[in-house]
C-alpha positions, 0 to 999 in steps of 0.5 A: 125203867117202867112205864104204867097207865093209871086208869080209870081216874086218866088216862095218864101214862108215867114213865118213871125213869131208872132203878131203884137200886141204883145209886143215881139214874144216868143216860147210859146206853141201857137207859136210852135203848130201854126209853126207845122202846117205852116210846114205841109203847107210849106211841102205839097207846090208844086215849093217852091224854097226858104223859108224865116223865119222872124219877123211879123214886123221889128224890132221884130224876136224871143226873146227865150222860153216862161219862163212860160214854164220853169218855169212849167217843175218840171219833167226831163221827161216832159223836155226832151220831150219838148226838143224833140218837139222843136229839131223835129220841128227845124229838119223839116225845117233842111230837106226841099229841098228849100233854107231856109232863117233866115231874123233876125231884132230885138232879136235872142235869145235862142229858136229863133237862134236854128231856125236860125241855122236850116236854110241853111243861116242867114241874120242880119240887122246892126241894133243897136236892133239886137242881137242874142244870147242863153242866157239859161244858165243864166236861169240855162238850156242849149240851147234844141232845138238843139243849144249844137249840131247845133253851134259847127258844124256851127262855131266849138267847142271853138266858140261854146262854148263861146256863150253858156257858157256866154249867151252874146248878140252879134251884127250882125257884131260879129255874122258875125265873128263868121260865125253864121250869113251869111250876114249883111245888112240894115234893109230896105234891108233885105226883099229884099236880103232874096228874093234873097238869097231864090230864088237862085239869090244871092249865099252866102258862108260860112266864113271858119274856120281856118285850125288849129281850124279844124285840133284840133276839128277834133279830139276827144283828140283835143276836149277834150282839148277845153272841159277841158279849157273851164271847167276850166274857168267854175270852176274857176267862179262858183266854180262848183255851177251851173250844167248848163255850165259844162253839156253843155260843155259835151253834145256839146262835146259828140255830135260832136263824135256822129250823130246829131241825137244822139246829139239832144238826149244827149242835150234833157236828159240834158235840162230835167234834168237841167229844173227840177233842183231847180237852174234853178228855182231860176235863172228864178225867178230872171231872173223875178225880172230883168224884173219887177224892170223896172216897176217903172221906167218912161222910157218915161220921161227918154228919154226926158232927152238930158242934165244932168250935175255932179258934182265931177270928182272923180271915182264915178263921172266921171264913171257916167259922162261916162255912161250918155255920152255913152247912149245919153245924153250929160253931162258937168263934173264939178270939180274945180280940173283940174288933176282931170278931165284930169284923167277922161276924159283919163278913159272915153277915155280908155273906149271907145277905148276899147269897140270899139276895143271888137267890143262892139261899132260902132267907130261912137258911141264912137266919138259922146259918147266923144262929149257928154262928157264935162269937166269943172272947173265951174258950166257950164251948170248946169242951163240947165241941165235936171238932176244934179247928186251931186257926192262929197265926202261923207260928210254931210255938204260939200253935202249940201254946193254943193246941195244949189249951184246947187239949185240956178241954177237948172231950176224948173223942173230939177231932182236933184240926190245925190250919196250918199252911207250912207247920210240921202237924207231927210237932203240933200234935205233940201238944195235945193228949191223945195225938191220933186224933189231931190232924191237918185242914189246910183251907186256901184263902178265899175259904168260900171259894177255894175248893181243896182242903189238904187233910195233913196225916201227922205220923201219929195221926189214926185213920179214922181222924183222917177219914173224919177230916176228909168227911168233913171237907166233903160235907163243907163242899170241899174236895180233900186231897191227903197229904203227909207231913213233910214241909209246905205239904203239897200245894205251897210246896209245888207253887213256890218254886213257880213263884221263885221262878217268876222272881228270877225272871224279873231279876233277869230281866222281864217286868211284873206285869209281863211275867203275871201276862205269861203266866196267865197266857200259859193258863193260870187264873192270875199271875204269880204277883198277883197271887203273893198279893192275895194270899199275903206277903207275910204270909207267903214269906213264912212258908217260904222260911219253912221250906227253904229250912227244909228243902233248899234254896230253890224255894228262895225268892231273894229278898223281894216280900222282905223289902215290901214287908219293911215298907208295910205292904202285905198285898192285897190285906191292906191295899198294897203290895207288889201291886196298889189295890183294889184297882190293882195297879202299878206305882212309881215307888215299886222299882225303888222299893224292890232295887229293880228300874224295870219292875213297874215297866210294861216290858222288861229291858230283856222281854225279846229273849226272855219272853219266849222261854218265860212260860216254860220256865215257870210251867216247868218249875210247878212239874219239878217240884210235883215230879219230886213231892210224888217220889217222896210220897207227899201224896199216894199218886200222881192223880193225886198231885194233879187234882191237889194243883188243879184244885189248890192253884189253879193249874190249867185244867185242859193240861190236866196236871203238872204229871198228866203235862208232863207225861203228855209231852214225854210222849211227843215224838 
């Protein structure tokens, strides 16, 4: 870190923050000691009119908190003092008499926007790397260096809040609406304007809030309806497993009927206490996890891809068609059936049009996404295209007929990807010349939203293909976990013993909704119903024949999706399923359809003595069939297994894995 006062044009310092030669700037134990001092200097500077704090490079300002630092807190009290050495430092540059100016280029996360916030003003370039965020919660912590105290006094209580309880990144044109950021300019200019801004020559203004948003936060009853509404989201989405979020609504609350002092103090107890907690180690482990899946990818060969064609316009298809059109790749959708593609193409476009009304995307980007989207009822293009991604229906021989067409076409270097769920890759490479070069993309539906893509290693597939495929998961914003060839691969091959589970519970006894209420208590986003009916019954049916032929009959859901198939119901596709949707709910011809009085009921005829044991069961089945996949090598560790669960099923993150779970409760006394 360096610090350099330009004379004569200013007397203006610049603290330009971090090394050059790294590859991202973090607050670790260096960088704050190293800041300590360069405030001292600053302090004892004579004339200053203005202090700039910015990156040492463009591009680059401060990614948050060391995680090793995290990590290595075990004691609430060595937090809290952590906490204070940060908030202290932060609290020097809040007094100095000069113009303190924050020049952000690059992240502004955690520990990062709590010293922006301790400047007078903000400056952010438009640029697309520029996001500022305090992502602390989803590491199981709140923001300790003032940011539970500094933020809902910078833009108020409820906005406030959004930004601490979500952890999101946001732009600097958002950042700017919210009145985080002061100013947003180009990024050749930022030095120039943070000069001016620092020296006094360009004078800013705050955006003010609403009167109605002041006249309710103004007062304490007017706050703690804001807090209760912002607690209830919160229940309603972690159903009180994390400590993290509630505790940050109560000190950020607290805080603004306190001095700031006094809130800085709250906020320091609280991170010591949540630092400590064995949540919070759990989220940063698989924060970690996150991270090193990246490591396999060849992200270079990546983004050499410019072209890439798919063929199926079905939801899967046409959502993975979507996504490589809105990260740089230009893509040709091919399906014989025109409806088809006229739907997707009105998805794509739905999409779109959304995310640029959230703000989420620059009109600009949304127009040249869409350019990059082409519909087609041949073949066109394939022969270009440096990856083809097969996205039929799941079927063996109708994936090899498609597979052997392509190959005809495909440039020898091509990558040539399946979607497939369940399919042996080793078969459906045995359709294509040059079988090294094929390899499994398992996306999960919703494509958007889903974060893993399981890269399927065929027995002839080369390395550079999978390292190509994990390349371009990344690029897609994907986490890639690699998995072998064996049926259901990894994620369907651990949750249908879940849902076979569930199936024997309402056998045994227990109601649909009462075993989706278990399951959902026990941590996991939705119910086993629930999710048959997202994912579809036939499609849930098909993979379940796959690994009931290749692994058993403990995969087995008796003849449940069957008798809905015959009535029509696939879930949620066509408005019905175990459940009636979109308003999912329950009807009268459930029990008849499925041969069971009690299906549709609130409470099963044996709830008392099955409910108790209901969550183990279906919590243990998921570490069974995890226990069994590792020791078969499905995947290269149980790391592995763990983020493949969190990221494909939802497993709950602050267990930390069906193997992380389960070596955690062998270790119990």
């Amino acid at each position: 870190m360096t610090v350099a006062v330009d004379h004569p044009v200013a007397a203006v310092a610049r603290v330009r923050i971090g090394d050059p030669a790294a590859r991202a700037t973090v607050l670790d134990a260096k960088t704050i000691e190293t800041l300590e001092k360069t405030m001292t200097r600053i302090e004892a500077q004579l004339g200053l009119k203005g202090v700039i704090f910015t990156g040492c490079a463009p591009g680059r300002f401060l990614a948050g908190a060391d995680l090793g630092a995290i990590e290595g807190v075990v004691d609430p009290q060595e937090g809290a003092r952590l906490a204070a050495r940060g908030q202290a430092l932060f609290h020097r540059i809040a007094r100095l008499g000069p113009i303190t100016v924050a020049a952000i280029d690059g992240a502004c996360l955690g520990g990062g926007l709590e010293l922006a916030l301790a400047c007078r003003w903000i400056l952010a370039t438009d640029s697309p790397a520029t996001r500022l965020g305090l992502p602390e919660v989803q590491l199981g912590i709140l923001p300790g260096w003032g940011g539970t105290q500094r933020l809902p006094r910078r833009i108020g209580l409820a906005r406030a809040l959004d930004w601490i309880l979500t952890g999101r990144r946001f732009d600097a044109r958002s950042a700017e609406r919210a009145g985080v950021v002061s100013l947003v300019v180009p990024p050749e200019r930022l030095d120039e304007i943070a000069v001016e801004v620092a020296d006094g020559k360009r004078e800013l203004r705050r955006r003010p809030r609403p009167l109605a948003e002041r006249l309710i936060e103004g007062t304490a009853p007017g706050r703690a309806v804001v807090a209760a509404a912002a607690r209830k989201r919160v229940l309603a989405e972690t159903h009180g497993r994390y400590p993290a979020p509630l505790r940050a609504i109560d000190v950020a609350t607290r805080g603004l009927s306190k001095s700031l002092a006094e809130g800085l103090a709250l906020e320091a107890r609280a991170l010591g206490d949540l630092i400590a907690s064995p949540t919070s180690k759990e989220l940063v482990r698989i924060f970690r996890l996150f991270e090193g899946a990246k490591k396999s990818a060849d992200r270079a060969a990546a983004d050499r891809v410019a072209t890439a064609a798919v063929i199926g316009g079905g939801v899967m298809g046409a959502g993975i068609a979507g996504l490589l059109a809105e990260n740089g790749i230009a893509v040709r959708l091919r399906d014989p059936r025109g409806p088809a593609l006229v739907d997707a193409l009105a998805r794509f476009q739905k999409r779109i049009d959304e995310r640029v009304r959230r703000k989420r995307l620059r009109a600009a980007e949304g127009r040249a996404a869409l350019d990059r989207f082409q519909p087609t009822l041949g073949l066109d293009g394939v022969a270009r295209a440096d990856v083809v991604v097969e996205a039929i229906v799941e079927d063996l021989a109708a994936k090899k007929a498609c597979l052997a067409e392509i190959g005809a076409l495909v440039s020898a270097t091509a990558l040539v990807a399946s979607n497939t769920s369940s399919l042996s890759v080793t078969a459906l490479a045995s359709a294509v010349p040059r079988p090294e070069r094929v390899v499994g993309l398992h996306f999960f539906h919703p494509v958007e939203r889903m974060p893993l893509v399981e890269v399927v290693r065929g027995e002839r597939t080369s390395p550079q293909a999978v390292a190509l495929a994990c390349g371009i998961a990344v690029r897609l914003g994907k986490t890639p976990v690699v998995v072998a060839d064996r049926p259901g691969f990894l994620v369907n091959r651990v949750l249908a013993p879940f849902l076979a589970q569930a199936a024997a519970l309402l056998a045994e006894g227990l109601s649909i909704p009462e075993i989706d209420h278990i399951a959902t208590d026990e941590g996991m986003p939705m119910g086993p119903f629930v999710l048959l009916d997202e994912v579809g019954l036939d499609v849930a049916s098909a993979v379940s024949a796959v690994l009931v032929a290749g692994l058993g009959d403990r995969f087995a859901t008796g003849d449940l999706l069957e008798r809905l198939k015959k009535a029509g119901r696939l879930g949620k596709k066509n408005g019905a399923g175990f459940y009636r949707w979109p308003k999912r709910t329950l009807d009268r011809e459930l029990p008849d359809l499925l041969g069971i009085a009690w299906a549709a009921s609130p409470r099963g005829p044996k709830s008392a003595s099955l409910a108790p044991t209901a969550g183990d069961r279906l919590m243990r089945a998921i570490a069974d069939e995890a226990s069994r996949a590792l020791a078969e090598g499905v995947a290269a560790s149980a790391d592995d297994v763990d983020l493949a669960c969190i990221a494909g099923i939802g497993y709950p993150p602050f267990r930390g894995g069906p193997l992380r779970d389960r070596a955690r409760a062998a270790a119990r006394p």
